[in-house]
C-alpha positions, 0 to 999 in steps of 0.5 A: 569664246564668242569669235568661236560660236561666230565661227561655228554657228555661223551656217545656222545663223546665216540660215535663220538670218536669210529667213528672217529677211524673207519673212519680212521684207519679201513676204514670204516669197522670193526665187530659190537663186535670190534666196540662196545668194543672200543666205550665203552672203550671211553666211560669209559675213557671219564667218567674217566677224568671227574671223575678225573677232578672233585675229583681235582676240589674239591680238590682245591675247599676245599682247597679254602675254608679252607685255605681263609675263615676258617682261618679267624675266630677265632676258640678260640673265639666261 
């Protein structure tokens, strides 16, 4: 569930994260290019760590299936 919110959230948390660093290490004031380069610099590193947090949750998440349900069945049987 949280790789999915990273994912889709990651604009708005990316916007607020910009202006947040705007507001407190540039004191309210910096140049519309330098403000759109670190806003998108957020926003790709928020879509990243979702990314990443969600290729690790399937990874664990096949893992589960193989190692708890396929090793179950006997596959010499079929």
């Amino acid at each position: 569930m949280a790789p999915y919110y990273y994912l889709l959230n990651s604009v708005d948390m990316g916007i607020n994260s910009a202006n947040n660093d705007l507001n407190t290490a540039m004191v309210g004031w910096m140049d519309t290019e330098s403000f759109l380069v670190i806003q998108s610099g957020y926003i790709f590193s928020y879509l990243l760590v979702g990314g990443i947090f969600l290729l690790v949750c399937l990874l664990f998440f096949c893992i589960f299936l193989y190692k708890f349900l396929l090793i179950d069945i006997d596959l010499c049987k079929l």
